[in-house]
GUGU-405471 format. One record per residue (C-alpha): residue in one letter; x, y, z. Coordinates in steps of 0.001 Angstrom, whole numbers, padded with zeros to 6 digits, always signed. Layout:
// residues N
AXYZ/...
// end
This chain:
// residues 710
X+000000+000000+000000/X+001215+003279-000700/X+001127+005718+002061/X+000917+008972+000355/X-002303+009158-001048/X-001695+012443-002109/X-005194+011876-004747/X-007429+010558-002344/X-006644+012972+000406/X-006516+015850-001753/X-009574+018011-001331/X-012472+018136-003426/X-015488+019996-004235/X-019379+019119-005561/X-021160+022291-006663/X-020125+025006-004430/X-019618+022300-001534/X-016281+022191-000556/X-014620+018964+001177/X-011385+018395+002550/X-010815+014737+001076/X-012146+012417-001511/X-013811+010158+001340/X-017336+009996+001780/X-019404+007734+004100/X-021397+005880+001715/X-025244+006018+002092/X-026231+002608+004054/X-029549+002179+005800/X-029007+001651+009483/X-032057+001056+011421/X-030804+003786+014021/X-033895+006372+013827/X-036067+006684+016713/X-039276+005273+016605/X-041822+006895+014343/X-038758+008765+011776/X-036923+010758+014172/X-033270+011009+014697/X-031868+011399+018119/X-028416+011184+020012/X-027580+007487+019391/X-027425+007824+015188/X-026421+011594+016251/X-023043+009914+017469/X-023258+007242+014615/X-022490+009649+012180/X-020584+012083+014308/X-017631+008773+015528/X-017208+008892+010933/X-016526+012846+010438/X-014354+012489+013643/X-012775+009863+011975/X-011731+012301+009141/X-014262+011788+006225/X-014886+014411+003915/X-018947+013882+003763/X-020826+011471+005052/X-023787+010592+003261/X-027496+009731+005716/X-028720+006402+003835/X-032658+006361+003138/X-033908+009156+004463/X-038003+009016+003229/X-039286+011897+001479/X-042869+010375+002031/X-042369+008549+005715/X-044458+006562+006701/X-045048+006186+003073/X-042468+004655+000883/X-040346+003653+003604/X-037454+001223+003140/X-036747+000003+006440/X-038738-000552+009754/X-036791+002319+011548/X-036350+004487+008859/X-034841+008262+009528/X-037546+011220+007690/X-037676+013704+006183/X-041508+014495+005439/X-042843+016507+007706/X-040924+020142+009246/X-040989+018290+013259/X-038061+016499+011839/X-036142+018983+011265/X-034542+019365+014986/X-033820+015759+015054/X-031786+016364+011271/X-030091+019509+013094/X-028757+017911+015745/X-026963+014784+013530/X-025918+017855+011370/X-024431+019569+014141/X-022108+016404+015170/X-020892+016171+012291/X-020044+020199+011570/X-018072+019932+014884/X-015621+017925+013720/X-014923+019630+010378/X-017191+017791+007877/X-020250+017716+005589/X-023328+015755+005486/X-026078+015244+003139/X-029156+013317+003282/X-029811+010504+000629/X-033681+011181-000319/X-035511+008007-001174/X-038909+006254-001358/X-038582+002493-001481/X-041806+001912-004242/X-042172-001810-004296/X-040086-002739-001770/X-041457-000520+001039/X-042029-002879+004472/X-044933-000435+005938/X-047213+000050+003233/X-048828-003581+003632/X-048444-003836+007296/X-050696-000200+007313/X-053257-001927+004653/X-051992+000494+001862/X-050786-000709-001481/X-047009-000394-002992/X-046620+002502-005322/X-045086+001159-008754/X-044716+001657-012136/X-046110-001247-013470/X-047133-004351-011215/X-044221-006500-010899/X-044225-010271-012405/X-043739-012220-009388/X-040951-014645-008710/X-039700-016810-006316/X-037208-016236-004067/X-034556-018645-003934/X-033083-017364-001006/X-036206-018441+001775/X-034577-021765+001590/X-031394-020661+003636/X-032695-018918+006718/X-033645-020131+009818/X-036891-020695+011533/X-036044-017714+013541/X-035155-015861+010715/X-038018-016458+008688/X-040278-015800+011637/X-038447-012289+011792/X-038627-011434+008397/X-042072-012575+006964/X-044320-013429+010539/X-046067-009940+010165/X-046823-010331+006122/X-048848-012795+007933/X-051407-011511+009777/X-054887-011920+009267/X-055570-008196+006701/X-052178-008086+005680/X-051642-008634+001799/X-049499-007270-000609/X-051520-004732-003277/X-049822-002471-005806/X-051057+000767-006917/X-049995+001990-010574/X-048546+005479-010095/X-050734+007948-012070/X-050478+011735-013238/X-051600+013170-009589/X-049639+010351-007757/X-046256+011114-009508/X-046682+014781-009330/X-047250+013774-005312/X-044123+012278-005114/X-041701+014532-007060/X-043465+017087-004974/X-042323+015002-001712/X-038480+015064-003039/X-038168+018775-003253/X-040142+019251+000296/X-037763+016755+001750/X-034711+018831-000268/X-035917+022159+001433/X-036195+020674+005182/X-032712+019148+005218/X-031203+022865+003801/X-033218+024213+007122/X-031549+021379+009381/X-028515+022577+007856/X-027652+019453+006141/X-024936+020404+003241/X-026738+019063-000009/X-028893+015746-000799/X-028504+013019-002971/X-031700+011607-004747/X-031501+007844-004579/X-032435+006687-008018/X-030810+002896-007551/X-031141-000200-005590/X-034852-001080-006681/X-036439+002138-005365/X-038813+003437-007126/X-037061+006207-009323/X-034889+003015-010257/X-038242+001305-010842/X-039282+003578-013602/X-035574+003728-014895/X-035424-000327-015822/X-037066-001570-018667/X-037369-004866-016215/X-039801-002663-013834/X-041493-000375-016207/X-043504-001514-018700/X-045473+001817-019019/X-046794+003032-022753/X-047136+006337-021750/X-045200+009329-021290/X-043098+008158-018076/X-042017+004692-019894/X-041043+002893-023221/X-037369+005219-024459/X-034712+005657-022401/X-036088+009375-022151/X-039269+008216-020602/X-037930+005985-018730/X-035863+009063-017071/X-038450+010870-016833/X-039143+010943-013319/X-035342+011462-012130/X-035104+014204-014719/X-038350+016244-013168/X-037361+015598-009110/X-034230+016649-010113/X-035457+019805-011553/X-038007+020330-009153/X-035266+019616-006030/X-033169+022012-007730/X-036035+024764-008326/X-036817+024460-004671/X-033244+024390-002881/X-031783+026849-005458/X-028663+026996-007672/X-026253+027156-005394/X-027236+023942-002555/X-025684+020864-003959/X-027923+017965-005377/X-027137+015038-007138/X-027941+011452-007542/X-027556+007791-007194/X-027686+005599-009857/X-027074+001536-010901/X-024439+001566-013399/X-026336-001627-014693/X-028741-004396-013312/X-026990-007586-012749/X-028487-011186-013294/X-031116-009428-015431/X-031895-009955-019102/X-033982-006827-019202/X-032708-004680-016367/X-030853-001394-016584/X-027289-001266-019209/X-024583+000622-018838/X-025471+002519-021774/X-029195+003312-020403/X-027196+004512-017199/X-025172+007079-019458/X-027881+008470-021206/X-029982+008720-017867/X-026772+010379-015985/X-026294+012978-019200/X-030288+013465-018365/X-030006+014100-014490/X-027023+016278-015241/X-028438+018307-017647/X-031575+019116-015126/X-029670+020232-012796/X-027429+017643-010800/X-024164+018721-009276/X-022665+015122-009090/X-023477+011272-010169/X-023133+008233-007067/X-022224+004957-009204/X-024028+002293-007670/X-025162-001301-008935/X-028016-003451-008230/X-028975-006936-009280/X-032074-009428-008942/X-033534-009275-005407/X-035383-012561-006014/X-031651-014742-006086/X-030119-014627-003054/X-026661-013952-004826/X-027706-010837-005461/X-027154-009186-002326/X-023088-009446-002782/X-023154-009391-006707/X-024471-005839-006128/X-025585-003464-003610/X-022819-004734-000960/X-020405-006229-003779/X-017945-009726-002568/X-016062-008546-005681/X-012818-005772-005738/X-013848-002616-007469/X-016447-004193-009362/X-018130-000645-009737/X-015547+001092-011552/X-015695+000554-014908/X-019355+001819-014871/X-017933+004716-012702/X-015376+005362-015632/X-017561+005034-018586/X-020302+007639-017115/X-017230+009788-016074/X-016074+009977-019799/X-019970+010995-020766/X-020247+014093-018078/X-018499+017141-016885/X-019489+016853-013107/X-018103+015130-010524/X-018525+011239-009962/X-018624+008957-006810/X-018170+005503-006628/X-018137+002691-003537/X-018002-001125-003773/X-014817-002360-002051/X-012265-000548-002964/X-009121+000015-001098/X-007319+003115-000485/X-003998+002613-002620/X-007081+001564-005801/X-008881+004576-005011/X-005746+007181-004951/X-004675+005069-008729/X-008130+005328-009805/X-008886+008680-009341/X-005142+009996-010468/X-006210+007452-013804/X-009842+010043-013794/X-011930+006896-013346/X-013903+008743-010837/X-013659+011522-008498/X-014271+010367-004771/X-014741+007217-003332/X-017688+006466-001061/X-017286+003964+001772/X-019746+002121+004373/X-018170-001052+005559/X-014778-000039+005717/X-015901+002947+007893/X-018095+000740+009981/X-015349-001151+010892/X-012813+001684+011445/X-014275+005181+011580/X-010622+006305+012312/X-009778+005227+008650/X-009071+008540+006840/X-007142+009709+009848/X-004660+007037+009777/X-004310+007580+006061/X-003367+011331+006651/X-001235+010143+009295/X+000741+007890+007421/X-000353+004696+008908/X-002509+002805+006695/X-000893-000524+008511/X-003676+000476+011605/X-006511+000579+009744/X-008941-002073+011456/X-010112-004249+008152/X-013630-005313+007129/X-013868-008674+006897/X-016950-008643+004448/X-019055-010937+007005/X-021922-008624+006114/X-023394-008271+009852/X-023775-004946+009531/X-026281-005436+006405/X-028138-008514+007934/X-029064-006772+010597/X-031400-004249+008101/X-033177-007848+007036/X-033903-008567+010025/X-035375-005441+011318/X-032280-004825+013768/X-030161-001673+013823/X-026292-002113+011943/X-023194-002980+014064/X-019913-004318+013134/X-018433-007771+013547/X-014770-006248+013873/X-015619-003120+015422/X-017989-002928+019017/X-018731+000496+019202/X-020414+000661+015372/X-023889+001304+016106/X-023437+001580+019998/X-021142+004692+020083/X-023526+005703+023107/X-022396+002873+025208/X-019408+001831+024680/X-016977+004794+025163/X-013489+003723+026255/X-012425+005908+028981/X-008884+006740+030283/X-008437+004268+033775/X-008559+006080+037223/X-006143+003033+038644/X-004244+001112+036142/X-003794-002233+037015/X-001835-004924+036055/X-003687-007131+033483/X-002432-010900+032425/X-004538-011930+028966/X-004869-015762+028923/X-004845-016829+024750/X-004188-014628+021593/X-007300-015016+019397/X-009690-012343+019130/X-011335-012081+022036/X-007831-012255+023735/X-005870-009882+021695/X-009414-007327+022044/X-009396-007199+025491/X-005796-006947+025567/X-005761-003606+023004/X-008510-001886+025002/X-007350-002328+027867/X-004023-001596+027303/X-005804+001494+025237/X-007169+002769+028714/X-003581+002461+030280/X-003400-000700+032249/X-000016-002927+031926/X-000840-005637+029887/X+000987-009068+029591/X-000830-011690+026858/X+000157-015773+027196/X-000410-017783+024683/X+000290-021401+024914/X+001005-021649+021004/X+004095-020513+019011/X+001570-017609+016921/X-001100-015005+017764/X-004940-015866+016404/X-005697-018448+018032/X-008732-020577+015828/X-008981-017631+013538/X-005973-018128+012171/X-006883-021463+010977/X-010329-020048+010046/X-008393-017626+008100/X-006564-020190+005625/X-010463-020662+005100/X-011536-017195+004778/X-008560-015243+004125/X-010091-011953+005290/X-009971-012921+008792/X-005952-012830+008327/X-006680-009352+007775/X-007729-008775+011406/X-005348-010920+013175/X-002689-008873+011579/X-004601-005491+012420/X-004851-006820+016305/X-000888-007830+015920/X+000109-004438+014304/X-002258-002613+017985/X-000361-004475+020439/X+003069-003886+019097/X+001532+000363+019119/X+000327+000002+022848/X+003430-002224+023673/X+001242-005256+025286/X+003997-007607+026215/X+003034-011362+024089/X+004754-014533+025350/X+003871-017364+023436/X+004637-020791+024138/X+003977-020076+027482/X+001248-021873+029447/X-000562-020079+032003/X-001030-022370+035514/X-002471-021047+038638/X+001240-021256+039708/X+002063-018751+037046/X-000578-016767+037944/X+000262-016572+041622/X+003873-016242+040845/X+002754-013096+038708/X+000795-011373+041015/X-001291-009626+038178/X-004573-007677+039603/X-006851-008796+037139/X-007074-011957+034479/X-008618-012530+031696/X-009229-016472+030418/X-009856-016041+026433/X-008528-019769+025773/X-011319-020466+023039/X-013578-023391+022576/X-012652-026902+022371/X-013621-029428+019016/X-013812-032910+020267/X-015209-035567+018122/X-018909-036480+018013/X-018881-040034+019655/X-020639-041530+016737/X-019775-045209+016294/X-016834-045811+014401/X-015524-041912+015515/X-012224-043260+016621/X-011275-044707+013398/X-008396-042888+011622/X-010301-041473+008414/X-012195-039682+010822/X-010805-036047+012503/X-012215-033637+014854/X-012292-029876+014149/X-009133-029554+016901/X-007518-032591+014481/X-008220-030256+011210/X-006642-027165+012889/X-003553-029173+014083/X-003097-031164+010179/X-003322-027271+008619/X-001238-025381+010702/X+001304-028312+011776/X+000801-028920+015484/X+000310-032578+015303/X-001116-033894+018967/X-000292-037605+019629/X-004102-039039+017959/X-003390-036907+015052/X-000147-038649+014236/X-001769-042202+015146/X-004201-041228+012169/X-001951-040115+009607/X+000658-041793+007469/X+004153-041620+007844/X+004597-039684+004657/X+001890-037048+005520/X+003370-036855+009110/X+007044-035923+007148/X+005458-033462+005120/X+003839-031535+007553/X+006580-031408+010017/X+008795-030026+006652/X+006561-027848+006324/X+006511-026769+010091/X+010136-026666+010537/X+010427-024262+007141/X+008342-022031+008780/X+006087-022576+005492/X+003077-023241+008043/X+003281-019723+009507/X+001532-018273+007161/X-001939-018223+006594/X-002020-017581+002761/X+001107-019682+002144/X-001311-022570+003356/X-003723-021578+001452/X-002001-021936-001701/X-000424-024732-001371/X-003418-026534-000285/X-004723-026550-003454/X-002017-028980-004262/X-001158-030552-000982/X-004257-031749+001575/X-003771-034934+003821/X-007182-036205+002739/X-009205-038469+000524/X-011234-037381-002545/X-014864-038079-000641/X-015430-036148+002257/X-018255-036042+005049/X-018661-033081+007158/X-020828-033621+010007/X-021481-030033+010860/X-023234-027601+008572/X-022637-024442+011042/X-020201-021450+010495/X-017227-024302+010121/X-019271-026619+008145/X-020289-025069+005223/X-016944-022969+005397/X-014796-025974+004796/X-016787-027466+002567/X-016998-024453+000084/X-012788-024644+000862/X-012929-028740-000031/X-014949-028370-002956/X-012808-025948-004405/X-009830-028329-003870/X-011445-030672-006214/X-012758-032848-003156/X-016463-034486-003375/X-017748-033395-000620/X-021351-034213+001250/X-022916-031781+004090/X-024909-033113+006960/X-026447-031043+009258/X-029019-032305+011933/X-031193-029221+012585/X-033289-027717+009450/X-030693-024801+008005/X-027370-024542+006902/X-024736-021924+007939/X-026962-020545+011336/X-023705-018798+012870/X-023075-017394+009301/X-024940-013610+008613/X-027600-014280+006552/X-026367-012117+003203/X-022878-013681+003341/X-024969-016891+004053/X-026634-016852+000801/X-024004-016239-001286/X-021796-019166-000027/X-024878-021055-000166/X-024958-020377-003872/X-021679-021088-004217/X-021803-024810-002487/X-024610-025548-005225/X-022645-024356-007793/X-019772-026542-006658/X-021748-029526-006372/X-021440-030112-002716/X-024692-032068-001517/X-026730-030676+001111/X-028174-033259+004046/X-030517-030825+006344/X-032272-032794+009006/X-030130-035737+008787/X-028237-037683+011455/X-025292-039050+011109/X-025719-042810+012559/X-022307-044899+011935/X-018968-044422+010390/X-017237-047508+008298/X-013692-047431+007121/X-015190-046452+003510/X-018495-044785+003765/X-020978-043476+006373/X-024392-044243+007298/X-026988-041522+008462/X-030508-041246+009044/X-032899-038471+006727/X-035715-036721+008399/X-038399-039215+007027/X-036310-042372+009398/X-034603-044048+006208/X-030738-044853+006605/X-028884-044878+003911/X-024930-045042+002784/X-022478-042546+001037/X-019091-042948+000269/X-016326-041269+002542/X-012773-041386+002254/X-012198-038981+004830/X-015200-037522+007853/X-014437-034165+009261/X-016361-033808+012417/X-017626-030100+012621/X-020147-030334+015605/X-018975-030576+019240/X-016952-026621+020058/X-017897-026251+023748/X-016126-023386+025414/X-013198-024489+027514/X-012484-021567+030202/X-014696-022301+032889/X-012181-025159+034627/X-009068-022752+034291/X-010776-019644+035587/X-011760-021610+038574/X-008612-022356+039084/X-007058-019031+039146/X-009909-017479+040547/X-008062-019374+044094/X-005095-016890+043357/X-007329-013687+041779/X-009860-012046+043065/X-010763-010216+039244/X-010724-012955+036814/X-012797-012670+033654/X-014018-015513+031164/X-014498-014453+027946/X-015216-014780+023740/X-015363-018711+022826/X-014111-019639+025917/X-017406-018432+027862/X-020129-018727+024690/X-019561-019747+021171/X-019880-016539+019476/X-017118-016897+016403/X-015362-013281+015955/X-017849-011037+016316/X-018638-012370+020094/X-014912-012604+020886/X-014082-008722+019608/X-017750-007677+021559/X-016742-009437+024708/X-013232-008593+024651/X-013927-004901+024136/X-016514-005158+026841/X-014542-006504+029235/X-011243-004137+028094/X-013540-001160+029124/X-014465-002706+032145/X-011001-003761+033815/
// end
């Protein structure tokens, strides 16, 4: 990474709206209004923790024009009536006092507003949809489906649509320019008209969604219609000099009839010409498929965006923003290249608000990473507010201040995963003397073999690494902590973060040596053999992964990864018992290693510890490799060349297994050795995996929790 960024920090201007940087908080829904629109202290400091954090702008995400019409979320912030004005003025005062801008992204949701049905009013469109089924019902949860859908269920409660006509449209470009003229009294800085993501000025805009034959469908022109007259009317009403632009899908992904990049050009050159200071390139794809979600919208894939971003640059004279994972060193290239002009963010600034400071500082290497788990976006589906699996305060900036100590303390950490390595940064944040044992010879603990997995968890060992090196947390590894040690330390508080513990499942046949426990897998991968893994493995496996131990070629998370795809002590069929978090994560890593691989799970979903949107798209994924799916199936006996298990309708029957990977059975593990030390401590906490199984996000939540509390 570079560590000038002399493009991306250089300042920048939209209209007559000055900003000191080319970072902008992306617009992302967040569930953090007050009940019934308004916006109070907690999204107040939401917003405020990002322009402390150095952003340029950030951007409100689907604020309704029309609330509680039209709205795209259950807690949605508005802007429809003048008593939400105070509540806009004091978010916009947050953010002023820290030296940045904010603007309001103005939106009605059309057919995929949640209230209209649950108030027994029908969904404004342009044209009813054609229904389709969603293929992504199959992969949530009872819970989750009882969360999502329960209240489309009530007796009263059906879905209508309502054809937008002359008086109706004229209603809701009216509602725009109202919505325009309150946020330039709250003193927001400008607005951004959302005309992407499925909403309903992106409704008229794809041919997919509109199949009017009058004067607001059929051409391209038509088609713009209604973005070309609230832009206008926006404009006429906030006047020439408040800045106003828009949001638009640079195409429509996994569509045959959706949006082109071509139709976005014309549209932009449309927008522009009405009026529009600026153009946000977004991207949006068939809700129906369950892919969709991380096609578009919140994109898996690098800078996916640009090239739309580029070709609508090369049509326009005005600024243009783009977002969609793209990192710092891309952005400052892409914008010295004139690809685009600023770069929006929302993930990366959910996980480290700080992130534009530590560019200007010269310390990119401390930027906390997003690990694209998409928790903050699966909260929004399930009617929950956004937070952050790498970052504790996101979305509970309220709560979770961390405060300078009154007595510092001496603190002894007890394991270096997440949850240790947390606890250990805050507290060593607030001032206390920190020492962190590890009984292993690296820091990470199970997330560094989750990370040959899913490399982007690397990413966040390495970020925890790189804090306790800054705060100068003394970490001993291969050390054991004992009681003994404990007492001969004398520290004033502990803190037992040893993880969870992945035993077999004592199914019969577990102890033969095909078969390996998820402690076994971690131990084969990363080259710390225990004395039943070498029983089970052949001498010329056992040689190559001591080599490879001794080389130090084991050390590293990625190096394993690679050579995994030619090297992996195990046979071409594999079982996983387990379709959890670790389940369908190694089978997705299996399959793509050219192993056949079969998932059973006993309870009725797949991937329950996984957030739902990153849930559906390795979902998708599995299919597409041709990993089969066993829901609701036990696994009953295990023969040295197949397994037997039990579907949900009481049949047993046999599959071919060359190797069984036992992915149930993690049970936290630091109950017995906080006991113990609790003889020699009076202050001993028990904490992440090692108290509840809650994978990274409950080990950074607890540690920081318990960090703030020492």
């Amino acid at each position: 990474m570079t560590t000038s960024f002399n493009h991306l920090l250089a300042p920048g201007q939209i209209g007559s709206m000055k900003l000191r940087n080319r970072i902008l908080m992306s617009p992302m829904g967040s569930n953090l209004a007050e009940p019934d629109g308004y916006c109070g202290e907690r999204i107040a400091r939401y917003y405020a923790a990002r322009a402390k954090g150095g952003a340029a702008m950030v951007i409100m995400g689907s604020v309704g024009v029309a609330y509680p019409r039209g709205s795209g979320n259950q807690m949605q912030v508005a802007a429809s009536d003048d008593k939400f004005i105070p509540g806009l003025k004091l978010v916009a005062d947050a953010v002023h006092e820290h030296g940045c801008k904010i603007a309001l992204q103005l939106q009605h949701a059309g057919a995929i507003a949640v209230n209209e049905p649950l108030r027994g009013l029908p969904l404004l469109v342009p044209s009813v949809p054609t229904q389709k089924e969603m293929d992504w019902t199959a992969d949530l949860t009872p819970q989750e489906n009882k969360d999502m859908f329960e209240a489309f269920f009530k007796p009263g409660v059906k879905i209508e649509y309502q054809v937008a006509d002359e008086e109706q449209l004229e209603w809701l470009i009216d509602s725009f320019a109202k919505a325009a003229v309150r946020a330039k009294q709250a003193g927001i800085d400008g607005v951004e008209i959302h005309a992407g993501h499925g909403y309903i000025v992106s409704a008229f805009l794809s041919p997919s969604s509109n199949k009017r034959a009058d004067r607001w469908g059929g051409t391209l022109e038509n088609r713009a219609r209604l973005l070309v007259e609230i832009v206008k009317r926006v404009r006429a009403a906030v006047g020439p000099d408040y800045p106003v632009w828009f949001r638009i899908d640079g195409i429509e992904h996994l569509k045959n009839d959706g949006i082109t990049v071509e139709d976005a050009i014309e549209a932009t050159k449309l927008g522009v010409a009405a009026g529009a200071d600026a153009v946000h390139v977004t991207m949006y794809a068939d809700a129906s498929k369950g892919i969709s979600f991380t096609e578009a919208h919140t994109v898996q894939q690098p800078c996916k965006y640009v090239p739309y971003a580029a070709a609508i640059k090369a049509a326009i004279s005005v600024p243009v923003i783009t977002v969609g994972r793209v990192e710092p060193d891309q952005a400052d290239r892409f914008i010295a290249e004139g690809k685009f002009d600023f770069l929006a963010m929302a993930r990366k600034l959910l996980a480290d608000d700080e992130l534009p400071n530590k560019l200007m500082a010269g310390r990119p290497d401390l930027i906390r990473p997003c690990i694209y788990c998409y928790t903050c976006i699966s909260q929004i589906f399930l009617g929950t507010h956004s937070r952050c699996a790498v970052n504790a305060r996101t979305g509970f900036e309220l709560t979770t201040a961390v405060e300078p100590t009154s007595r510092r303390k001496k603190v002894l950490v007890v394991g270096g995963g997440p949850a240790g390595m947390e606890a250990a940064r805050v507290a060593a944040l607030r001032g206390h003397e920190v020492n962190l044992y590890d009984a292993s010879d690296r820091l990470g603990g199970t997330a560094f073999f989750s990370s040959i997995v899913y490399p982007e968890n690397g990413r966040l060992i390495d970020y925890l690494k790189a804090q306790l090196g800054e705060l100068r947390v003394n970490c001993h590894l291969n050390a054991k902590v004992t009681p003994e040690l404990v007492q001969k330390l004398k520290p004033d508080t502990v803190v037992v973060a040893t993880g969870a513990s992945r035993a077999l499942v004592k199914v019969p046949g577990y102890e033969l040596p095909h078969v390996f426990s998820g402690d076994e897998m971690r131990e084969m991968i990363t080259g710390r053999m225990s004395s039943s893994l070498k029983r089970k493995l052949p001498a010329h496996w056992r040689m190559m992964i001591h080599a490879g131990k001794c080389s130090g070629m084991l050390n590293d998370n990625k190096r394993i990864n690679r050579l995994s795809k030619r090297f992996l002590p195990l046979g071409q069929s594999v079982v996983i018992y387990g379709g959890g978090l670790v389940g369908v994560e190694l089978a997705e890593f299996l399959a793509e290693r050219q192993r056949k691989v079969v998932l059973i799970e006993p309870g009725p979903a797949f991937g329950k510890d996984l957030m739902l949107v990153r849930r559906w798209r390795i979902m998708d994924h599995l299919r597409k490799l041709g990993v089969r799916l066993l829901k609701e199936t036990d696994l009953v006996e295990i023969k040295p060349d197949r397994v037997a298990y039990r579907t949900s309708t009481g049949q047993v029957q046999a599959i071919k297994a060359d190797s069984v990977i036992m992915a149930l059975g993690a049970a936290p593990n630091g109950a017995e050795l906080s006991d113990r030390i609790k003889q020699v401590c009076d202050e001993v906490y028990c904490i992440g995996d090692a108290n509840e199984l809650g994978y990274i996000e409950g080990a950074i939540r607890s540690g920081h929790r318990v960090g703030r509390e020492i």
